[in-house]
BADO-950226 format. One record per residue: residue number from 0; residue in one letter; x, y, z of N, C-alpha, C in turn. Coordinates in steps of 0.05 Angstrom, whole numbers. Each point is the difference from the previous one (the first is absolute). Layout:
NUM|A|X|Y|Z|X|Y|Z|X|Y|Z
...
% end
This chain:
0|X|-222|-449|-163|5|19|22|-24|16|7
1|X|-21|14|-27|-26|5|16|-9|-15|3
2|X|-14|-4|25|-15|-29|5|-32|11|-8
3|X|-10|24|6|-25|18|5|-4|20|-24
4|X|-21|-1|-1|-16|25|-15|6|21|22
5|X|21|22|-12|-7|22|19|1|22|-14
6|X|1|26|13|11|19|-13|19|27|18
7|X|-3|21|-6|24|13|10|4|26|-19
8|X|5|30|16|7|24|-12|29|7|2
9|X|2|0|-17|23|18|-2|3|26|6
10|X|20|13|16|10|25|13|21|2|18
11|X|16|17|-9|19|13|5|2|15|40
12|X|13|-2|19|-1|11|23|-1|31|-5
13|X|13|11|-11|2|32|-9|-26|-1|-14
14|X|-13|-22|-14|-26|20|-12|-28|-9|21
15|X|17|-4|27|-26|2|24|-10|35|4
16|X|-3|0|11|-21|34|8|32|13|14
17|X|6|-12|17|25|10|14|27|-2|-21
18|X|-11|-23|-4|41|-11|-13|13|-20|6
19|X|-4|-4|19|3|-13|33|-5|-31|0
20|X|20|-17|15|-13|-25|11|-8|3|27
21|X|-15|23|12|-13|-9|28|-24|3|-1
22|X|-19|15|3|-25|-2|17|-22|-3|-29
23|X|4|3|-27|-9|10|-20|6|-27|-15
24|X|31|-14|9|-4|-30|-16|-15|-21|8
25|X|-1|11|35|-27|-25|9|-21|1|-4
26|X|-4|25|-3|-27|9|-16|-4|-14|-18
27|X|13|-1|-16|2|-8|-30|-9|-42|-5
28|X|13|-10|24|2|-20|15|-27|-7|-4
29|X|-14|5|14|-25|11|19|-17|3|-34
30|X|2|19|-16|-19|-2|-23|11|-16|-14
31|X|19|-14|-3|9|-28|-25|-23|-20|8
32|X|2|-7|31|-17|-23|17|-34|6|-13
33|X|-6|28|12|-24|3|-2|-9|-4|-33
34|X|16|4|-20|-11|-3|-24|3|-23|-9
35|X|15|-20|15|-1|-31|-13|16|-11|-11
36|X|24|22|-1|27|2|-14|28|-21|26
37|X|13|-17|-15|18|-13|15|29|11|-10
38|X|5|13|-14|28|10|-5|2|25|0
39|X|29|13|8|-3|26|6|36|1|-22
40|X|-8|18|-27|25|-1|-18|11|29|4
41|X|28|-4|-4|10|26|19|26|-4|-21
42|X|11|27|-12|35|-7|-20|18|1|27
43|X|29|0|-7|15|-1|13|7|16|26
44|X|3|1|31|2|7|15|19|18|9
45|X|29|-2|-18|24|8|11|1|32|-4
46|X|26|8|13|9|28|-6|2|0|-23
47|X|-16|30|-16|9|13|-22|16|10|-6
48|X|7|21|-28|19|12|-5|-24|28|-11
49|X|4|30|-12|3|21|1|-37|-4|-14
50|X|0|-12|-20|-23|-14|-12|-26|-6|13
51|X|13|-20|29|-12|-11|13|-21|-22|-15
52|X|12|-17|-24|-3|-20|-10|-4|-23|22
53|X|-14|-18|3|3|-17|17|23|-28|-14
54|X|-6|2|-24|19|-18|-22|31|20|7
55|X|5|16|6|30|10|4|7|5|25
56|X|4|-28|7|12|2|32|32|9|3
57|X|-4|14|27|22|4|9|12|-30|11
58|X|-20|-10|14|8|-36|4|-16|-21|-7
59|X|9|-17|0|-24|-29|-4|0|-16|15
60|X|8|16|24|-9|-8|33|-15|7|10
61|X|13|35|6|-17|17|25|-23|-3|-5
62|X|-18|18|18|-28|7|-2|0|27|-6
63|X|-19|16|-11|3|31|1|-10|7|21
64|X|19|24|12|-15|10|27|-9|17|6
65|X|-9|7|-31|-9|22|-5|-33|-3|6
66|X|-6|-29|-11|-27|-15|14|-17|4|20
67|X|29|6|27|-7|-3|19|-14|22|6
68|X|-23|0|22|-13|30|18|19|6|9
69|X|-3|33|5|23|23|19|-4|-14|25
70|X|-27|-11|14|1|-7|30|19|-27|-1
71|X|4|-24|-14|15|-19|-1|24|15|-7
72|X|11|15|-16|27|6|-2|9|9|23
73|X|-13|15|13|9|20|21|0|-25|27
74|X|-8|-16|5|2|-25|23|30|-5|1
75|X|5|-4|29|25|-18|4|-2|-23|-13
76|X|23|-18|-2|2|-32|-12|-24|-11|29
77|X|11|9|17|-18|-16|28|11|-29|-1
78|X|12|-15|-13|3|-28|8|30|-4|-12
79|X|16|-1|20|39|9|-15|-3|-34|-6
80|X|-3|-19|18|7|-20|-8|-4|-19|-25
81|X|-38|8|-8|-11|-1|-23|15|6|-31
82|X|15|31|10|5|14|-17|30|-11|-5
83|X|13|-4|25|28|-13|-7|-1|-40|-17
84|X|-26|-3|1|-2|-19|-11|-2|-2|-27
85|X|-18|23|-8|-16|12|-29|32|11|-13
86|X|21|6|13|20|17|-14|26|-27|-6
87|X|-5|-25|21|16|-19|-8|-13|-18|-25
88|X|-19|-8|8|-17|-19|-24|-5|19|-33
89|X|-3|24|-1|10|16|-29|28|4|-3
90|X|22|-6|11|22|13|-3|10|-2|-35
91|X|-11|-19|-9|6|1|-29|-5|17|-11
92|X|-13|22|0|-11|13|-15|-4|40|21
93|X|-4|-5|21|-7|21|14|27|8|11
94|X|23|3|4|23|24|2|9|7|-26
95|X|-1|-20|-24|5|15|-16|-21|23|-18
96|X|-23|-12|8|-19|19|-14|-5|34|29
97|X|13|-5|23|6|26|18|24|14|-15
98|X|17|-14|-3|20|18|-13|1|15|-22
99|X|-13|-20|-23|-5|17|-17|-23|30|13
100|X|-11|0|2|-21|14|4|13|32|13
101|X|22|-3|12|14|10|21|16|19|-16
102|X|16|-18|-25|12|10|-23|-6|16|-15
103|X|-32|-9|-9|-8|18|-18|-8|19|3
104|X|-11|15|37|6|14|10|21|21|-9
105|X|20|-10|16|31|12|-4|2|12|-27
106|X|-2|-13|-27|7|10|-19|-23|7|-16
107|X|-9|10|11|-26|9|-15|-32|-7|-17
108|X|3|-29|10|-17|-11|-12|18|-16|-24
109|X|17|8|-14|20|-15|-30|-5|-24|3
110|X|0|-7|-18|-1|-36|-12|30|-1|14
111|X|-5|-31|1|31|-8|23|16|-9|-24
112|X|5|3|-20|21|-9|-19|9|35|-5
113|X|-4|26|11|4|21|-2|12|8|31
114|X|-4|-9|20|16|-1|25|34|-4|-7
115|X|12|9|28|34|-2|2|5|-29|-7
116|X|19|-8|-14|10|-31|-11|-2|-17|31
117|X|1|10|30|3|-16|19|-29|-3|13
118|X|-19|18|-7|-26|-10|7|-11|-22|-34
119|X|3|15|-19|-14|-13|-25|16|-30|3
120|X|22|-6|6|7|-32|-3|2|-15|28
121|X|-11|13|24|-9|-10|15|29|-18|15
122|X|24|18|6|31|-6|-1|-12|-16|34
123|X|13|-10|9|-7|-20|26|4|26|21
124|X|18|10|6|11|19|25|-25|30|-6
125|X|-5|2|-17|-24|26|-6|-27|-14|3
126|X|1|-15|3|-31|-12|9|-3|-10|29
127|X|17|-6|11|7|-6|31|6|23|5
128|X|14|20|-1|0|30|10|-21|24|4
129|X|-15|-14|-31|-27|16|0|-24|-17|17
130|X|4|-26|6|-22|-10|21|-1|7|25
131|X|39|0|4|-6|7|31|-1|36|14
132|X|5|10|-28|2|35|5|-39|5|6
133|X|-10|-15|-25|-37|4|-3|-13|-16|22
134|X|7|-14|19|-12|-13|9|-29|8|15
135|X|-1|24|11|-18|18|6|-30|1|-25
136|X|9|8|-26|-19|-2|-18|-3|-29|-12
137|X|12|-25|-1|-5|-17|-16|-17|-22|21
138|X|8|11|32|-21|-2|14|-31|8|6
139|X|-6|19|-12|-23|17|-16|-2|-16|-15
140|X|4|-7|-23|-14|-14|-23|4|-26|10
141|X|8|-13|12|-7|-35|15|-34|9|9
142|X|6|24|16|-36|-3|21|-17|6|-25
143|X|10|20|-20|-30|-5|-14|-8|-17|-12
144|X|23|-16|-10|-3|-30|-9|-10|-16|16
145|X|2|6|24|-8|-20|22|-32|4|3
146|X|-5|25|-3|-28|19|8|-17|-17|-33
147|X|11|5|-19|-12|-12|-24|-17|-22|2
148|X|27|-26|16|-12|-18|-9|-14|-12|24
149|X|-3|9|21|-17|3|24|-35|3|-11
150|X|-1|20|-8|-21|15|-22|-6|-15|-23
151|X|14|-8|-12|-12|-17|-22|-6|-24|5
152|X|15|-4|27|-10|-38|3|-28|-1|17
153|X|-7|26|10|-21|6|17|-20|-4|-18
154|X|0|20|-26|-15|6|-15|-12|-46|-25
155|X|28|-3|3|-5|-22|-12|-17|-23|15
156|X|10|-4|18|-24|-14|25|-23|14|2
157|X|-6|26|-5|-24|8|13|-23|-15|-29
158|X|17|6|-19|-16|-8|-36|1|-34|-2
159|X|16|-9|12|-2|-33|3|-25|-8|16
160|X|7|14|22|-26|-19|20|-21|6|-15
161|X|-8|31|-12|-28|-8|-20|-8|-21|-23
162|X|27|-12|-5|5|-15|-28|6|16|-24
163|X|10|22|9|14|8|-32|26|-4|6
164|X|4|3|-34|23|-5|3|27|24|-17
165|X|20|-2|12|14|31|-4|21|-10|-22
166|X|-7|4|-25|7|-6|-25|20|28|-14
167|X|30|-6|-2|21|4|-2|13|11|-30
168|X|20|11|-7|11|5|-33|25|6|1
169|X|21|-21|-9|30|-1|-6|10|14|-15
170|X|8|24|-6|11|10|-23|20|-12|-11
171|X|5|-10|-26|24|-18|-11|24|14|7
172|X|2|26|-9|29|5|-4|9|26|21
173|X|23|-1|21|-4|28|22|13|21|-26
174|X|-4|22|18|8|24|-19|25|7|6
175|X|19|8|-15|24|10|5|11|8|16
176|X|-14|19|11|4|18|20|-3|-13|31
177|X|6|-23|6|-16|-14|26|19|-10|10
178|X|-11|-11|19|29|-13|25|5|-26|-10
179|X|-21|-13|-17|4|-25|-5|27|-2|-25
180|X|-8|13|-18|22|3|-24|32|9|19
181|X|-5|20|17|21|14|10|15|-16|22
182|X|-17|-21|7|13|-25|12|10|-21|-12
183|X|-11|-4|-17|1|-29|-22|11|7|-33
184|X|23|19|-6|10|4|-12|2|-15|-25
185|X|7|-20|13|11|-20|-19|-20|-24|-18
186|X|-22|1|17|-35|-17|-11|-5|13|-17
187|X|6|28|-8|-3|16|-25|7|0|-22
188|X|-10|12|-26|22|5|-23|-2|33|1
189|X|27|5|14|2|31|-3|32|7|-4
190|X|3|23|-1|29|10|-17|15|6|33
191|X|33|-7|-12|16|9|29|-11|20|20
192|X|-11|24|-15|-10|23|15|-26|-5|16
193|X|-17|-24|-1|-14|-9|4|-30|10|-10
194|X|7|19|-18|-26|5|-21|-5|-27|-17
195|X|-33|-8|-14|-2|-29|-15|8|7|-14
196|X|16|-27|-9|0|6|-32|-15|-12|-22
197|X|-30|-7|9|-12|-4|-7|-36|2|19
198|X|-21|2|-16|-19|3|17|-29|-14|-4
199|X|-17|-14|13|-23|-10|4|-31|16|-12
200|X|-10|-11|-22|-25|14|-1|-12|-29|-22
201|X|-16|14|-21|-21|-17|-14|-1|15|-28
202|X|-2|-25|-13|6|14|-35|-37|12|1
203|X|-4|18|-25|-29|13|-3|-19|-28|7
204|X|-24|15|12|-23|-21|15|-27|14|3
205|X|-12|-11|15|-31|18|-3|4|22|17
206|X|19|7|19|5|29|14|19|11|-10
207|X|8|0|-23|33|24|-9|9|-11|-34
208|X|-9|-1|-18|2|12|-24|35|-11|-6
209|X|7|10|21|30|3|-20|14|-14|29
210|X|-21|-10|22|16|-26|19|10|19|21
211|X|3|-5|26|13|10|25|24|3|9
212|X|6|17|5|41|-3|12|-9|11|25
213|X|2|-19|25|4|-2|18|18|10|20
214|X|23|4|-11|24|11|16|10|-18|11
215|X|-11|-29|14|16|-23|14|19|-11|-1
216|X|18|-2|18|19|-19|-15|-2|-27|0
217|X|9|-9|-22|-8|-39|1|17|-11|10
218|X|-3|-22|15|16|-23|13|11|-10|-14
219|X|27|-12|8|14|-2|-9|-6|-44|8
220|X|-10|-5|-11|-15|-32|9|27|-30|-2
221|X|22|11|-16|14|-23|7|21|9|30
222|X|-4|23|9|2|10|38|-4|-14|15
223|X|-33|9|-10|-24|-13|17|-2|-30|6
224|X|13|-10|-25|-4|-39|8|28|-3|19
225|X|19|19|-11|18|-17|24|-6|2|19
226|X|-9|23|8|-7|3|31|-30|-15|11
227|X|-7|-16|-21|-25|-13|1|-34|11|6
228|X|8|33|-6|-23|11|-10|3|8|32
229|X|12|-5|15|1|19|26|-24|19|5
230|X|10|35|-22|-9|11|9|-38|-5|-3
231|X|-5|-18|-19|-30|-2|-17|-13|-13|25
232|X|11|-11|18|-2|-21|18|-5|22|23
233|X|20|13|11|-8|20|15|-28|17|0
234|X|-3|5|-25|-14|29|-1|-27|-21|-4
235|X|0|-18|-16|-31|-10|5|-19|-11|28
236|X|24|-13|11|-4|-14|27|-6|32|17
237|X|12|20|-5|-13|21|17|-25|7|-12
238|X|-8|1|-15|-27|9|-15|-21|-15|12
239|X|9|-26|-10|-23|-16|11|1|-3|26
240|X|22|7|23|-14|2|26|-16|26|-3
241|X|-8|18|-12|-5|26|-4|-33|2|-7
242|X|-5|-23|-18|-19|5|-19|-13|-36|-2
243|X|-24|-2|5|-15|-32|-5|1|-1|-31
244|X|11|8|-21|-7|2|-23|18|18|-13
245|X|15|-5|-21|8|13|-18|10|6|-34
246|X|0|18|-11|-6|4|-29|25|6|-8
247|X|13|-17|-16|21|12|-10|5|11|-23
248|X|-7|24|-2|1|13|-15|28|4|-20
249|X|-2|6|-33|13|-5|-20|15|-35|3
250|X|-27|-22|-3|7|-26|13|26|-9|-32
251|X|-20|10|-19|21|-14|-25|34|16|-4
252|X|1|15|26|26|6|-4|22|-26|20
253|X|-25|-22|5|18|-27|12|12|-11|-25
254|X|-6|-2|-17|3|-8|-36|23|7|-7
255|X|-5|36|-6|18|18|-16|-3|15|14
256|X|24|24|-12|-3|33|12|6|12|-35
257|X|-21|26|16|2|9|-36|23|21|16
258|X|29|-2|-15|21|11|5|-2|29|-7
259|X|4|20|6|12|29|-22|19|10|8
260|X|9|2|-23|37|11|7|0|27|11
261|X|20|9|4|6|22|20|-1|15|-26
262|X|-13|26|-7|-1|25|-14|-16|-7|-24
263|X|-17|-22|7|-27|0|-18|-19|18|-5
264|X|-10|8|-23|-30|23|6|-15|-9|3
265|X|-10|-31|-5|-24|-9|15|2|-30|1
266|X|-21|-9|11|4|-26|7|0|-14|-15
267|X|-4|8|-28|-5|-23|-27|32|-7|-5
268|X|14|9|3|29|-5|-4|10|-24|28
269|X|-24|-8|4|11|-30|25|3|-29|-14
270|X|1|-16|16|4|-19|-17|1|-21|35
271|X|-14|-29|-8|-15|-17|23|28|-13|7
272|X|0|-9|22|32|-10|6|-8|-23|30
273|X|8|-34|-14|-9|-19|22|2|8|31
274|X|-18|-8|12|-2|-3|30|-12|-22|15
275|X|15|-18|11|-3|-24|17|-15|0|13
276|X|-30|13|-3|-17|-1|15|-9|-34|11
277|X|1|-17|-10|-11|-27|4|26|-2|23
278|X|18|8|0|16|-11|21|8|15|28
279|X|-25|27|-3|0|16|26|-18|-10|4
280|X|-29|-3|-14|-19|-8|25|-3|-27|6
281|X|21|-20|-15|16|-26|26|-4|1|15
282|X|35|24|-5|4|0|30|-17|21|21
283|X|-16|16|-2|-25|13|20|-13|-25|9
284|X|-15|-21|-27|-16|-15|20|13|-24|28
285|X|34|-8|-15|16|-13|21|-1|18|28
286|X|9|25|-9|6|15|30|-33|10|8
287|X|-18|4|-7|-33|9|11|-13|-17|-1
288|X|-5|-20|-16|-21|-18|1|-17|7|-23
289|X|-19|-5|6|-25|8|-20|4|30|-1
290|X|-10|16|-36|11|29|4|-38|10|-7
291|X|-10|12|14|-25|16|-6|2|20|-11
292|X|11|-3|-28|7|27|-15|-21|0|-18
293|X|-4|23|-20|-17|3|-18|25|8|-27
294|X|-6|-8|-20|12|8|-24|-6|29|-13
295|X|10|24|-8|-12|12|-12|17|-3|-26
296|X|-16|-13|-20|5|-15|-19|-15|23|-28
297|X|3|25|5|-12|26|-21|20|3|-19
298|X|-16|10|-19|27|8|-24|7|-23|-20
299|X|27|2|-11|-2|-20|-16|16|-26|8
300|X|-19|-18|0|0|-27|23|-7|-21|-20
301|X|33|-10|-1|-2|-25|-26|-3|-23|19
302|X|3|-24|-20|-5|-29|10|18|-6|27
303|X|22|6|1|22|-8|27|-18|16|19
304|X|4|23|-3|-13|8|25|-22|-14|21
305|X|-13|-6|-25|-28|-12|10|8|-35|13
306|X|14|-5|-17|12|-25|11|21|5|24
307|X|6|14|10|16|10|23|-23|-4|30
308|X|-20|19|-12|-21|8|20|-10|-28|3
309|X|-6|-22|-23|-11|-16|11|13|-23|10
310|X|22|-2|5|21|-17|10|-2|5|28
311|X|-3|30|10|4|-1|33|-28|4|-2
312|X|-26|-11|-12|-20|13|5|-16|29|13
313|X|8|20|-12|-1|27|6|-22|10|-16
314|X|-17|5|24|-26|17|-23|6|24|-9
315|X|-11|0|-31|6|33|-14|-20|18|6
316|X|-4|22|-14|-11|26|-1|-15|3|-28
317|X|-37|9|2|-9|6|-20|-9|28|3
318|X|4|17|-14|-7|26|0|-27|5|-22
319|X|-24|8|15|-15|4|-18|1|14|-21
320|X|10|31|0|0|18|-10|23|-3|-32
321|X|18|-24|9|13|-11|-25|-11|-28|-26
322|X|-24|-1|6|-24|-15|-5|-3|12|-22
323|X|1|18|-20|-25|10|-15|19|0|-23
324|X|24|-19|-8|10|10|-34|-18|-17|-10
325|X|-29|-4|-10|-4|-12|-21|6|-34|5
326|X|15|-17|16|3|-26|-3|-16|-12|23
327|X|-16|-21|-16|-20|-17|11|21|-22|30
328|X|17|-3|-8|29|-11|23|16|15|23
329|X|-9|29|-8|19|11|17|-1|-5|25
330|X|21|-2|25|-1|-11|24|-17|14|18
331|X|4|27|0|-13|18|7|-25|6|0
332|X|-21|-13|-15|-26|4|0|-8|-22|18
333|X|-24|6|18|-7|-23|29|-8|-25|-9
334|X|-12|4|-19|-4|-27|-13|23|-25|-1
335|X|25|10|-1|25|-11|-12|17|-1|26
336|X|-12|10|24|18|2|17|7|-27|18
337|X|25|-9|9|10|-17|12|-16|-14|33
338|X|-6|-17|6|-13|0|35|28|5|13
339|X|24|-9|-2|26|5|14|12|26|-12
340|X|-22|26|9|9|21|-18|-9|25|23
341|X|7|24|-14|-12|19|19|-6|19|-26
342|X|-28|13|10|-3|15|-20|-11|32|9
343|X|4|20|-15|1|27|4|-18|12|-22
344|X|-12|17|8|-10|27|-14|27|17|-22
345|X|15|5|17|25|9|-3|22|4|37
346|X|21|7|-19|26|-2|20|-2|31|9
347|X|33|6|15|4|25|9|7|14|-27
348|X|12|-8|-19|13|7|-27|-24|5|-23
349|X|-19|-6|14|-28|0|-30|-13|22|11
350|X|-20|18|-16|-16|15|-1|-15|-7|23
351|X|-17|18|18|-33|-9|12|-10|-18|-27
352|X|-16|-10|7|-22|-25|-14|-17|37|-13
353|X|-12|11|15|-18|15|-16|21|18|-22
354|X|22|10|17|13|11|-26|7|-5|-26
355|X|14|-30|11|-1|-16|-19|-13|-4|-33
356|X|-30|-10|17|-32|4|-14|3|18|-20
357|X|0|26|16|-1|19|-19|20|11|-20
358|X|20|-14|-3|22|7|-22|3|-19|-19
359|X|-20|-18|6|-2|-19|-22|-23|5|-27
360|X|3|-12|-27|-4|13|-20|-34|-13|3
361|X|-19|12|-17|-30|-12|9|-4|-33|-6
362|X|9|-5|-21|2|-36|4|11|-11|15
363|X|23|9|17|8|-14|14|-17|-5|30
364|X|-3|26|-1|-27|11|24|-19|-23|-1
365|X|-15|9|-18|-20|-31|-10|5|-27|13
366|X|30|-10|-13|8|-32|9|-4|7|33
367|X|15|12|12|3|5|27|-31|-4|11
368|X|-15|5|-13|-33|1|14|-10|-28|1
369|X|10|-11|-37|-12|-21|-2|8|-24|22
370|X|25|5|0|10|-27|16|-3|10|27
371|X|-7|19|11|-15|10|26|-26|-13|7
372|X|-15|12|-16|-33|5|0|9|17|12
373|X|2|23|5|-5|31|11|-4|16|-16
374|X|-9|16|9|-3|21|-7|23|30|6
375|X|7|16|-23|7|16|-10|5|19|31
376|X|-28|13|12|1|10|22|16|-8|25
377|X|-1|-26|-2|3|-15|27|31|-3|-2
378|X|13|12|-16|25|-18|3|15|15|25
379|X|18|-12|8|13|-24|-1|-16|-24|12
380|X|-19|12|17|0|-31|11|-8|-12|-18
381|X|-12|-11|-30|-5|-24|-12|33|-18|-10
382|X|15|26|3|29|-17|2|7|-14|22
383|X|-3|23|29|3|-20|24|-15|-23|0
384|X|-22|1|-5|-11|-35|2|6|-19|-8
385|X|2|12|-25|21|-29|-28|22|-4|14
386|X|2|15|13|39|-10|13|-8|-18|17
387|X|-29|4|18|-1|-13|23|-9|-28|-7
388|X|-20|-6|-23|-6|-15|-9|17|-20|-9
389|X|27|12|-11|21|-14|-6|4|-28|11
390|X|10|-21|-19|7|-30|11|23|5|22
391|X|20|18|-13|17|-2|25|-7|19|30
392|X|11|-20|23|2|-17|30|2|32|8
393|X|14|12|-7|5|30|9|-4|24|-16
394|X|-20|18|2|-3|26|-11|3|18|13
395|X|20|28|-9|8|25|9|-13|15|-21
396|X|-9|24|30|-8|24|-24|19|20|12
397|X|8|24|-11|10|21|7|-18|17|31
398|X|7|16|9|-20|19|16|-12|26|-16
399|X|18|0|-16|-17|27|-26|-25|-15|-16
400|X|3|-28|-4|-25|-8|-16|-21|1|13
401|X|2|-17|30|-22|4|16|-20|28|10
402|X|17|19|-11|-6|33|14|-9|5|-25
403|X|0|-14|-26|-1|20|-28|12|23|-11
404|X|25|-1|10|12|20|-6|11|-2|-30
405|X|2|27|-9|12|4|-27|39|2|0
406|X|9|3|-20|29|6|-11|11|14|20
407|X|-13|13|10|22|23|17|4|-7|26
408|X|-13|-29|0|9|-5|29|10|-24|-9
409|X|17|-9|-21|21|-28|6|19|9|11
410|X|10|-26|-4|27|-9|30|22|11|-12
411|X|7|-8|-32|31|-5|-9|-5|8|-29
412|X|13|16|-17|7|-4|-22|17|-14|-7
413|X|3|-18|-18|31|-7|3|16|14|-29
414|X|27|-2|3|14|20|-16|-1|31|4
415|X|-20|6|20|-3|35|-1|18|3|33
416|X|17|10|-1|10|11|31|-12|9|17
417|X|-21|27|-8|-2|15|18|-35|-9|12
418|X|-10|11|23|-31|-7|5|-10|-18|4
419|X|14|-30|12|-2|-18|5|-7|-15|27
420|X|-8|-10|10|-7|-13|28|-17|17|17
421|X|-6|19|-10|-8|19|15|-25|1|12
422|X|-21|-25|-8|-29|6|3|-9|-7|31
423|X|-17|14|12|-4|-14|20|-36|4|4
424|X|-16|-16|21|-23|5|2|-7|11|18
425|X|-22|10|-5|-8|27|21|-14|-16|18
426|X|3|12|22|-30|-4|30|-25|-10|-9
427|X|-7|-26|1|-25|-8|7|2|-16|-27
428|X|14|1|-17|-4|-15|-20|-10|-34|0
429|X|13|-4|24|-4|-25|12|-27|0|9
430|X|-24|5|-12|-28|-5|16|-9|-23|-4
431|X|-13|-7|25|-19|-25|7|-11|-8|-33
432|X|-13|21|-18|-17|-3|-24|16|-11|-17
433|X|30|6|-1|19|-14|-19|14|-27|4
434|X|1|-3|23|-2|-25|20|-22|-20|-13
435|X|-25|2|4|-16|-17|-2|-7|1|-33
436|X|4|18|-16|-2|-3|-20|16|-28|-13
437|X|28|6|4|30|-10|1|-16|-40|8
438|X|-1|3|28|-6|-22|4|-24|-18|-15
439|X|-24|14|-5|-21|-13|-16|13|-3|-34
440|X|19|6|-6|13|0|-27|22|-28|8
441|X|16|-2|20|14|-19|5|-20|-26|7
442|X|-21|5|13|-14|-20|9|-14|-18|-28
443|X|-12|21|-19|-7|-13|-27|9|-10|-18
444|X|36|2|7|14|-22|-18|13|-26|11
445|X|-18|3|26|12|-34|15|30|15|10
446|X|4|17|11|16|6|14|5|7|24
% end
């Protein structure tokens, strides 16, 4: 699926200067090109929740429109027919994600399993009463949906015709709280009340000691086959009209799900529970064709997995920064890295590369140099290079590695709630000097 040596930064639309996908993401456009970079890596797009997690969508449709500039929000639709077209061809997905929205309004924001029994179970005559009473506002959220994807398809053509390419991330599991669960009831494993009764995370790993609880609720997968993976079928086929490229992130939860029961204290009390992954992405490649996904294959990733990934041929993920226990094999070090691979400095979930550096113990420091050749001063970039140098077809660096930034400007803790997503880059950061630096670094690894 890579055919090319290329490479590609990773960043977030909110951590543009604005926030924004308008005048600041073509920008952005505009310096990927100039530095020699063909991929533009971006997490998930949709509406958030209170967090503003991009992993805790309100849908795993919409777009956020929160994205959008005040001058695009504030525009008429201008084209009814366009728009009456844009509101028939989503209908799967776009009145019910207006209504909800409309709801949670009404009641305060509450999780919808805490709504009146005739909104929370979604009774037939209270949802046709509430469409045609809202029609006024759920007409508002069609145009911004409409306004979204106007804007994003602008933005995606404008990064094509340069030859990049706009590289995508699936979150495995929606969050509770969403229109998708609150539509699809029954694809779930959750209790009459419609709280889970059970939940999605990862036993202890190299980010959490004692393993992640997620809050997700898990699918309920012998649902899912009767209905023949329906909804998996939906939501990807929209992505990938969305995105030239995509990462599916927590991939080995195609395998297993690490389960946790409802009133666990931590995630170590889970336990891995089959998932027919070989027989969803079947059926994706019957209904899409060829799938241009990427594996994120992190954590602990036994033999199936790997034999999963290489059955639909799906390139994995090497993270540099997980390179350094001591083993001459590890996947992670560039030496060892895959050509049908993509490789990283680090993710949104890892330290900056320099922070990193510096919380590591002095031997370890050392290895990091040796298998560099850099020097101590210079870091990160003797990491960025090794990445670029890398055998595998595709290398990502973060936008904090390229700037040198330290700890206090990552993306994500994971496990910590609060202070998260928050980073963004200042004015001018984008200079011509970091541009051509960028590009004479991409250019020296045959990229």
């Amino acid at each position: 699926m890579l055919r090319r040596r290329s490479a590609g930064i990773l960043l977030h639309p909110t951590s543009l200067p604005d926030g924004r996908i308008g005048d600041s993401a073509f920008a952005f456009v505009d310096f990927l090109r100039s530095a020699g970079c063909a991929a533009w890596q971006l997490l998930p797009l949709g509406p958030t929740g209170r967090a503003r997690s991009p992993y805790s969508l309100v849908s795993a449709f919409a777009g956020a429109a929160r994205l959008l500039p005040d001058d695009i929000l504030l525009r008429e639709a201008g084209r009814p027919r366009e728009l009456a077209d844009f509101i028939e061809r989503e209908r799967t997905w776009l009145h019910d994600y207006a209504l909800f929205t409309i709801l949670k309004t009404r009641y305060d924001d509450a999780p919808w399993w805490r709504w009146p029994a005739e909104a929370r179970d979604r009774k037939a005559g209270f949802v046709t009463l509430q469409a045609n009473r809202q029609a006024e506002a759920m007409a508002e959220v069609f145009r911004r949906q409409f306004l979204f994807s106007l804007q994003w398809e602008a933005l995606r053509r404008y990064a094509n015709e340069r030859d990049i390419l706009m590289y995508g991330d699936l979150p495995m599991f929606p969050v509770a709280d969403s229109v998708d669960v609150w539509v699809n009831r029954h694809l779930f494993k959750l209790e009459p009340d419609g709280r889970a009764s059970v939940t999605a995370g990862v036993p202890p790993d190299l980010f959490a000691a004692d393993g992640q609880s997620w809050g997700n609720p898990v699918f309920d997968w012998d649902a899912m086959r009767v209905e023949g993976f329906r909804w998996w079928r939906e939501r990807v086929g929209h992505e990938l009209h969305r995105f030239d490229l995509l990462r599916w992130d927590h991939f080995r939860g195609l395998l297993a799900t690490w389960e946790i029961p409802r009133g666990a204290k931590t995630a170590r009390e889970g336990e891995w529970r089959d998932v027919p992954g070989h027989e969803l992405l079947a059926a994706l490649r019957r209904d899409l064709g060829a799938l241009p996904l990427i594996a994120e294959n992190l954590g602990i990733i036994t033999p199936d997995v790997e034999r999963l990934r290489g059955d639909f041929a799906l390139p994995g993920m090497h993270v540099f920064q997980f390179g350094f226990d001591g083993s001459e094999d590890n996947p992670h070090l560039p030496r060892n890295h895959e050509t049908q691979g993509v490789a990283y400095t680090g993710t949104h979930d890892n330290d900056t590369t320099l922070g990193w550096f510096r919380s590591l113990a002095p031997e370890v420091r050392a290895r990091v140099l040796e298998e560099t050749g850099g020097a101590e001063a210079d870091m990160p970039w003797p990491a960025i290079r090794a990445v670029l140098r890398s055998l595998a077809r595709l290398a990502v660096v973060p936008m904090q590695d390229y700037l040198s930034l330290d700890s206090a400007h990552r993306m994500n803790r994971p496990g910590v709630a609060e202070g998260n997503w928050l980073w963004r880059m200042e004015q001018g950061d984008l200079s011509e000097g970091l541009a051509e630096k960028i590009r004479e670094s991409v250019q020296a690894a045959g990229r």
